[in-house]
LUMDREN-737873 format. One record per residue (C-alpha): residue number from 0; z, x, y. Coordinates in nm, 2 decimals. Layout:
N
SITE   i      w      u      v
SITE NUM      Z      X      Y
...
This chain:
347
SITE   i      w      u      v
SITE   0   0.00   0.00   0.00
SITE   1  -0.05   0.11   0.34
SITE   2   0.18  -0.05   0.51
SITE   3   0.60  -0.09   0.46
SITE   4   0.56  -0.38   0.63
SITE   5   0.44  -0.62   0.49
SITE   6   0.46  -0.73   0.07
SITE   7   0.18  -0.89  -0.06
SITE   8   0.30  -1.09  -0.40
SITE   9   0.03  -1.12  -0.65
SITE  10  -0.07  -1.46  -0.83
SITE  11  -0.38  -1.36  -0.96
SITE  12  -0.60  -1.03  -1.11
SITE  13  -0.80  -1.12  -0.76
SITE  14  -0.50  -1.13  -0.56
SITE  15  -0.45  -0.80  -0.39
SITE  16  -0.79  -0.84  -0.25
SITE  17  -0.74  -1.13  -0.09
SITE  18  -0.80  -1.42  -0.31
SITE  19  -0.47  -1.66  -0.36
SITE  20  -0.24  -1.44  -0.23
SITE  21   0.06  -1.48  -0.03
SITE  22   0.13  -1.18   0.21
SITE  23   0.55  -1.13   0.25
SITE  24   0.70  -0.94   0.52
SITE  25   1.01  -0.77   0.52
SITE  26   1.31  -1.00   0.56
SITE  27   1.11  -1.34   0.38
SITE  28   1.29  -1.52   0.12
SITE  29   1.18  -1.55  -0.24
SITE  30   1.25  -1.73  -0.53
SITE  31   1.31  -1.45  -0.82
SITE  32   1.41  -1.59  -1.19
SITE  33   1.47  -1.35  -1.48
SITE  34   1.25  -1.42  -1.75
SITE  35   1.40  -1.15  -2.01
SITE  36   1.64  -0.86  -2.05
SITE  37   1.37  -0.55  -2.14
SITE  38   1.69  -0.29  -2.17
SITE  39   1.79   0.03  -1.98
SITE  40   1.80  -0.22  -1.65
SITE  41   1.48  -0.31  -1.68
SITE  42   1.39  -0.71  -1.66
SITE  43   1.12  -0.94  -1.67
SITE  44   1.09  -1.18  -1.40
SITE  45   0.92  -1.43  -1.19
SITE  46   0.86  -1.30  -0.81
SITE  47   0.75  -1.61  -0.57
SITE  48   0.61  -1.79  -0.87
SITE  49   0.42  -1.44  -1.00
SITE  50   0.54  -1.26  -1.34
SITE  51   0.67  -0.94  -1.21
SITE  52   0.88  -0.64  -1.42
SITE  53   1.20  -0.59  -1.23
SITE  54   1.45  -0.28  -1.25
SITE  55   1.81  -0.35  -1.15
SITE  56   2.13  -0.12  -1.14
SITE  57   2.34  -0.37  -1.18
SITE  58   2.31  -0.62  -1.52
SITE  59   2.10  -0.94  -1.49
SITE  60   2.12  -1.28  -1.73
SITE  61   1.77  -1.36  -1.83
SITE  62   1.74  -1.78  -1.68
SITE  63   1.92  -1.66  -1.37
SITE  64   1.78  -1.83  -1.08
SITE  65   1.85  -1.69  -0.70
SITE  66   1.72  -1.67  -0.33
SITE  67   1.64  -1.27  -0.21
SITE  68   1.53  -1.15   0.08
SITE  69   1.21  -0.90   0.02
SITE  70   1.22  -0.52   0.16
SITE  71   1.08  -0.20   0.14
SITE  72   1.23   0.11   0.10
SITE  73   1.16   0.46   0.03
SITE  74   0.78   0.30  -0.04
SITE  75   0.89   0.09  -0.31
SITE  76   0.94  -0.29  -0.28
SITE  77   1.26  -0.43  -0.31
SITE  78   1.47  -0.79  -0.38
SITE  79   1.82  -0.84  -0.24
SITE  80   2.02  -1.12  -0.38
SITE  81   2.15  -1.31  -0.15
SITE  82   2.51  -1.45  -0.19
SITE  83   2.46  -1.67  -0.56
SITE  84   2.81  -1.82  -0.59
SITE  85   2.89  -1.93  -0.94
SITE  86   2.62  -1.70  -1.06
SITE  87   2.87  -1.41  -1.24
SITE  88   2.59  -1.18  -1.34
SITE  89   2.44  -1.19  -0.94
SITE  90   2.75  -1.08  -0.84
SITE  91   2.75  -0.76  -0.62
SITE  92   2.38  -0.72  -0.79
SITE  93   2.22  -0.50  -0.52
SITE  94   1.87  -0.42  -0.43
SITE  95   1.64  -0.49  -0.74
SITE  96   1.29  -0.26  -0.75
SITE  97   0.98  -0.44  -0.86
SITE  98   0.74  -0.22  -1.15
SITE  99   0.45  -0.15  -0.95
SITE 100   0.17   0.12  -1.05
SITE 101  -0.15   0.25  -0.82
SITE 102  -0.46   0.13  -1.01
SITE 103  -0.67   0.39  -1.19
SITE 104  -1.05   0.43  -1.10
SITE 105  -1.11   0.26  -1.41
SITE 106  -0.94  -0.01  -1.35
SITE 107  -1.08  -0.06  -1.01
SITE 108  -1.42  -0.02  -1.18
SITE 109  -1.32  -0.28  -1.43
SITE 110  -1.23  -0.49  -1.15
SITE 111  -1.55  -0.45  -0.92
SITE 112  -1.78  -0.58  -1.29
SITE 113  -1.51  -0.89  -1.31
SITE 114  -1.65  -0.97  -0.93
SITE 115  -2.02  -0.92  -1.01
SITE 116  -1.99  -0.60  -0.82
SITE 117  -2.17  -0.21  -0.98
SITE 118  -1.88  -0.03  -1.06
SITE 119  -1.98   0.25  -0.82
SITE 120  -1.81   0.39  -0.53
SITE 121  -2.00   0.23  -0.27
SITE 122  -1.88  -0.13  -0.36
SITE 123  -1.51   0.07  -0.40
SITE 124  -1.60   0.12   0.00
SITE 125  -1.64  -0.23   0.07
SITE 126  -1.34  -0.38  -0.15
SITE 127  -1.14  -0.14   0.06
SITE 128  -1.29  -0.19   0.37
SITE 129  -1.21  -0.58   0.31
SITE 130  -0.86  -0.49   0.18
SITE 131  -0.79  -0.29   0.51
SITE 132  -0.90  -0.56   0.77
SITE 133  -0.77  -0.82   0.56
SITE 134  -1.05  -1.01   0.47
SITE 135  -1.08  -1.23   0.15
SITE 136  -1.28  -1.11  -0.11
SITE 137  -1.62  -1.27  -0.07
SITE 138  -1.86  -1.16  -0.34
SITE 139  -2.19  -1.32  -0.21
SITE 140  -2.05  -1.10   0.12
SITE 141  -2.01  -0.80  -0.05
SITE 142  -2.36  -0.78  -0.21
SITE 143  -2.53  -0.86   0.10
SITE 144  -2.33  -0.57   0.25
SITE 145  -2.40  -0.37  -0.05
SITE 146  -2.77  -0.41  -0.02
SITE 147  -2.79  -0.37   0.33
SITE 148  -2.61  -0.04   0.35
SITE 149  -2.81   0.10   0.03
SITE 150  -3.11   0.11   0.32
SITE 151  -2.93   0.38   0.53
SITE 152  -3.00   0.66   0.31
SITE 153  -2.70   0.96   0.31
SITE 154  -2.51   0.71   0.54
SITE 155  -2.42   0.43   0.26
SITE 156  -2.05   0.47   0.30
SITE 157  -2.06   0.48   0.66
SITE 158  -2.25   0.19   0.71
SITE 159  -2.04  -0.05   0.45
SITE 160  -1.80   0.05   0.71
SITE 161  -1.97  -0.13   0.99
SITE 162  -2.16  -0.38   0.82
SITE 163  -1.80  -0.46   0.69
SITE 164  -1.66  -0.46   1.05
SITE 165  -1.94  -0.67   1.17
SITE 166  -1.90  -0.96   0.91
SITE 167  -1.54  -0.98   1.02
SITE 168  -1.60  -1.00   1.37
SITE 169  -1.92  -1.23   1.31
SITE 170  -2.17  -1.03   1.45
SITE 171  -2.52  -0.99   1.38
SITE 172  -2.71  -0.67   1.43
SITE 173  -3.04  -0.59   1.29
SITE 174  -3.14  -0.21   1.12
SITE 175  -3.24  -0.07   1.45
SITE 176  -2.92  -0.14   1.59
SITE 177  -2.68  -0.06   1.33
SITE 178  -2.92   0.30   1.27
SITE 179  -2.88   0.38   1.64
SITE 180  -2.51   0.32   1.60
SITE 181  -2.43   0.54   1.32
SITE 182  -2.60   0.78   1.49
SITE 183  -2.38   0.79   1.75
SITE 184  -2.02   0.78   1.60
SITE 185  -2.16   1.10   1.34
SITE 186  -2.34   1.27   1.66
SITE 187  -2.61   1.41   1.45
SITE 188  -2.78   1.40   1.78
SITE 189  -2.58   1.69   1.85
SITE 190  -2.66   2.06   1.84
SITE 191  -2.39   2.29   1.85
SITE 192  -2.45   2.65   2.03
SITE 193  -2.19   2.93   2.07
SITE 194  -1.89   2.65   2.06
SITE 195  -2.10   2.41   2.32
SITE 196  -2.28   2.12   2.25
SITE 197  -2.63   2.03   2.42
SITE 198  -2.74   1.70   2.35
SITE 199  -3.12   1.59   2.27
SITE 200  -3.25   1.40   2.57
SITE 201  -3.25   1.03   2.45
SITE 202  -3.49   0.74   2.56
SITE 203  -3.29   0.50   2.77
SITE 204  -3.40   0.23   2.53
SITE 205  -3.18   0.37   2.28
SITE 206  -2.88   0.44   2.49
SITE 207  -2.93   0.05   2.56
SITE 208  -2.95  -0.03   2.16
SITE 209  -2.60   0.21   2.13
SITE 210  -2.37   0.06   2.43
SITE 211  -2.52  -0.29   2.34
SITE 212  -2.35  -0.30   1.99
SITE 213  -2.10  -0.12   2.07
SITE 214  -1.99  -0.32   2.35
SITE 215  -2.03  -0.68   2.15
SITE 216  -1.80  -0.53   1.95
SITE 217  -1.51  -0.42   2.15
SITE 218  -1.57  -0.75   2.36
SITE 219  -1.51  -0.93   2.01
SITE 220  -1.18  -0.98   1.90
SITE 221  -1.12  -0.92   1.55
SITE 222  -1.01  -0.61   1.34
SITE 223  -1.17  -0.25   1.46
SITE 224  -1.22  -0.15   1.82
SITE 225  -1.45   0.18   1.87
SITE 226  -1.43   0.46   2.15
SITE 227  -1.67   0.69   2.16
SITE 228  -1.60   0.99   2.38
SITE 229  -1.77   1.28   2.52
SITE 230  -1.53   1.66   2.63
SITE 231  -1.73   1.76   2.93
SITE 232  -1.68   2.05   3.15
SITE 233  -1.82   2.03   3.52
SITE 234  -2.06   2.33   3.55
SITE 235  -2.31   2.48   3.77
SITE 236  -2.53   2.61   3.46
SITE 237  -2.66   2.24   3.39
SITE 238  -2.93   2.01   3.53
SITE 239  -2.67   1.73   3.59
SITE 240  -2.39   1.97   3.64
SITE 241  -2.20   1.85   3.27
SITE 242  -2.13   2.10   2.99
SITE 243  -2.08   1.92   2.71
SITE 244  -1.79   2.07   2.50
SITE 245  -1.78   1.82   2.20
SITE 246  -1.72   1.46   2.14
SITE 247  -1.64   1.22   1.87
SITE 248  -1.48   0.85   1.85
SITE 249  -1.17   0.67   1.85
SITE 250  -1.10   0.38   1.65
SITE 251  -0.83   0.10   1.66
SITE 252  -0.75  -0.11   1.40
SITE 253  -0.51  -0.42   1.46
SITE 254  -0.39  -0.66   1.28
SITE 255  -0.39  -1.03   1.26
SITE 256  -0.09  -1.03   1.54
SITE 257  -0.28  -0.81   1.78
SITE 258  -0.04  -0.52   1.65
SITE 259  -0.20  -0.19   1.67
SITE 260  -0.23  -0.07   1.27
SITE 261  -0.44   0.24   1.24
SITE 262  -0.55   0.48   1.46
SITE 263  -0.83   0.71   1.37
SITE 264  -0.95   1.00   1.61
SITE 265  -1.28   1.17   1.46
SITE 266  -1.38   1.47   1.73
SITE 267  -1.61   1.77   1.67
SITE 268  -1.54   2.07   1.93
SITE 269  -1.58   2.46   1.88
SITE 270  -1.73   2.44   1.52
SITE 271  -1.47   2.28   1.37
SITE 272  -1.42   1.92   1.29
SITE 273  -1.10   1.75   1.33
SITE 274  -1.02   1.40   1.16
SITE 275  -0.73   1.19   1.20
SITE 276  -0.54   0.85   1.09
SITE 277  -0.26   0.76   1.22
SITE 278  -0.06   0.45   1.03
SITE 279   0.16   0.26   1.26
SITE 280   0.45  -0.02   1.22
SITE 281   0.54  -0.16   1.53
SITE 282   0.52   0.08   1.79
SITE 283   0.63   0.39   1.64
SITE 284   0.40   0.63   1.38
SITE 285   0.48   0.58   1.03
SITE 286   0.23   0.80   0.86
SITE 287  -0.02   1.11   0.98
SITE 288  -0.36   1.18   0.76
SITE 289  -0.56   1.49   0.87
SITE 290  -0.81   1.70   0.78
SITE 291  -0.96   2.00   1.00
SITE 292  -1.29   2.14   0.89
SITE 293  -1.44   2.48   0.97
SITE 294  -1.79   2.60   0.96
SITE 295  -1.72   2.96   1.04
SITE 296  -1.40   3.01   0.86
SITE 297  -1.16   2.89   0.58
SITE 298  -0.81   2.68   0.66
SITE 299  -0.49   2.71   0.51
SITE 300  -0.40   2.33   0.53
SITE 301   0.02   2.40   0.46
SITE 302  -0.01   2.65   0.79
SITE 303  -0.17   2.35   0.95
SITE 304   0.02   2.10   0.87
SITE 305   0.29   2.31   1.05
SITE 306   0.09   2.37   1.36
SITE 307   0.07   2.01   1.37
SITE 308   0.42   1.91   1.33
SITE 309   0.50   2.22   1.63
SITE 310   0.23   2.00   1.85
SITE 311   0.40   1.69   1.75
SITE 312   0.75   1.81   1.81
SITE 313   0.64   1.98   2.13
SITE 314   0.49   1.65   2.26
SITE 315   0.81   1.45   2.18
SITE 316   0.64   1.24   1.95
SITE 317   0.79   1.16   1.55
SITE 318   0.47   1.18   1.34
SITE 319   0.64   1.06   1.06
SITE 320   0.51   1.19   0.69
SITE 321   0.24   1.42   0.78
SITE 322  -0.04   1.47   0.46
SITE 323  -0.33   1.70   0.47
SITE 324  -0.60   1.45   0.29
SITE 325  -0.97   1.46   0.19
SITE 326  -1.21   1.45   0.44
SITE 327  -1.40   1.16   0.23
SITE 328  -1.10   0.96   0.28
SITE 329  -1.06   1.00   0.67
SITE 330  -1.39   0.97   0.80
SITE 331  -1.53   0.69   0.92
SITE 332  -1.28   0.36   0.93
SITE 333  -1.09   0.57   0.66
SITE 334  -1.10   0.29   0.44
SITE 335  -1.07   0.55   0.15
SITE 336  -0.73   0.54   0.22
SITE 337  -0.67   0.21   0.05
SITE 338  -0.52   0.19  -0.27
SITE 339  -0.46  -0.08  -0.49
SITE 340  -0.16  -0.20  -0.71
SITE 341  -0.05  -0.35  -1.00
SITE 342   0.25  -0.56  -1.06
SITE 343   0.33  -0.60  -1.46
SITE 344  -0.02  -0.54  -1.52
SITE 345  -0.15  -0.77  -1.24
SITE 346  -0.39  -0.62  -0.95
């Protein structure tokens, strides 16, 4: 799960995708029922109507009925009992874990050929791009996505990305348009020389074409917000008096509250790519992804993860848990850092 704060109890296989589910948040009250005593502390139960494994400290009584309030902590999801008098084997019963296991890639596989989906990691890209924005799992959707971003050549995963984004927002954007747009959030427009960038001269057609889409869909409300942004120096060396240093995008994610989610900063500048996600609940940083690539030399990532934390630290902000990840899983809308998870064998 990427987020603490918020439970989502499964009812169905299809569930943590969206279908038939019923999302929790941290201090809602359940109904929990112990369904069987497995041994070692470990119970079978019924979670908000879903069969669930449970692991308690304190001994249960399998038919035990009570009212909890859900939680997180330490990344696992939690039950508290509330008070249960009469109820002698409730009694002083503290926090109660739920069994829950990341899904393998076979499993996810197994899952995309139960929705009529190739078991490939482009439709993985679009069942985690709907996961992250919260979108119910439309199949019909997802293979017109699919299809669509097969045309972009190199650019598949990138583009499930946005086609994804648009469907949400309930835009439509033809080839052209989507083409020029990828374009400009992966600058391969861009020619780096000695650390500086010089961009192509463009038609102003296609300037149009990129702040067009781009600002339908910042002016759309909905999910993903995009901020492309250019590091200029003023110089004297330059027709129009701009050096341009580097550039890359920012991207906000928010959810259905209008409560900032994600952050993701992708920038290019001195020869060296810098990508990062920044997970947030409520105001304050909860998790920091990064991933800093080099094309003239090789990175120890455990000496920059520490340069990080000394900028963090320096800036008086808490990053909170701070993980060097793959680049495939930060770039982009970083969708690849969705998982998904099974309760007693549910997804």
């Amino acid at each position: 799960m990427s987020s603490a704060g918020a439970v989502s109890i499964q009812s169905a296989r299809l569930s943590q995708i969206g279908v038939n589910h019923q999302v929790l948040k941290e201090g809602s009250s359940v109904l929990v029922r112990v369904i069987a005593d497995r041994g070692n502390g470990k119970y079978e139960g019924s979670v908000a109507g879903v069969r669930v494994q449970l692991t308690s400290a304190k001994p249960l009584r399998a038919s035990d009925t009570f009212t909890a309030t859900i939680g997180v902590k330490n990344g696992s999801i939690v039950v508290t009992p509330k008070e249960a008098s009469g109820m002698a084997g409730l009694q002083g019963a503290a926090e109660i874990a739920l069994q829950s296991n990341e899904v393998s890639e076979s499993q996810l596989f197994s899952l995309l050929e139960s929705l009529g989906l190739p078991a490939d990691n482009l439709s993985s890209t679009i069942l985690q791009s709907f996961k992250q924005m919260g979108l119910k799992m439309d199949t019909a959707l997802a293979n017109k996505i699919r299809s669509l971003a097969l045309r972009f050549g190199g650019k598949e995963k990138s583009a499930a990305e946005i086609l994804s984004l648009l469907a949400q927002k309930g835009i439509e954007a033809d080839e052209a348009e989507i083409k020029e747009l990828l374009s400009l959030l992966e600058r391969e427009e861009s020619q780096v020389v000695e650390g500086s960038t010089k961009q192509k001269p463009e038609s102003a057609d296609k300037e149009k074409t990129k702040e067009k889409l781009i600002s339908r869909i910042n002016s759309t409300e909905g999910s993903w917000y995009l901020l492309p942004f250019e590091l200029v120096e003023l110089s004297g060396h330059t027709e129009d008096g701009r050096l341009i240093l580097g550039g890359g995008c920012i991207r906000l994610l928010f959810d259905s509250s209008a409560a900032l989610k994600m952050l993701n900063l992708d920038c290019k500048y001195n020869n060296q790519q810098y990508l990062f996600s920044l997970m947030y609940e409520g105001k304050r940083i909860s998790n920091t992804y990064f991933n800093v690539s080099s094309a003239d030399r090789v990175l120890n990532f455990e000496e920059e993860i520490i340069n990080l934390k000394k900028h963090f630290m320096a800036a008086g902000i808490n990053p909170g848990r701070i993980t060097w990840s793959e680049k495939s899983e930060l770039e982009g809308n970083a969708s690849g850092l969705e998982s998904f998870v099974s309760f007693g064998g549910e997804i």
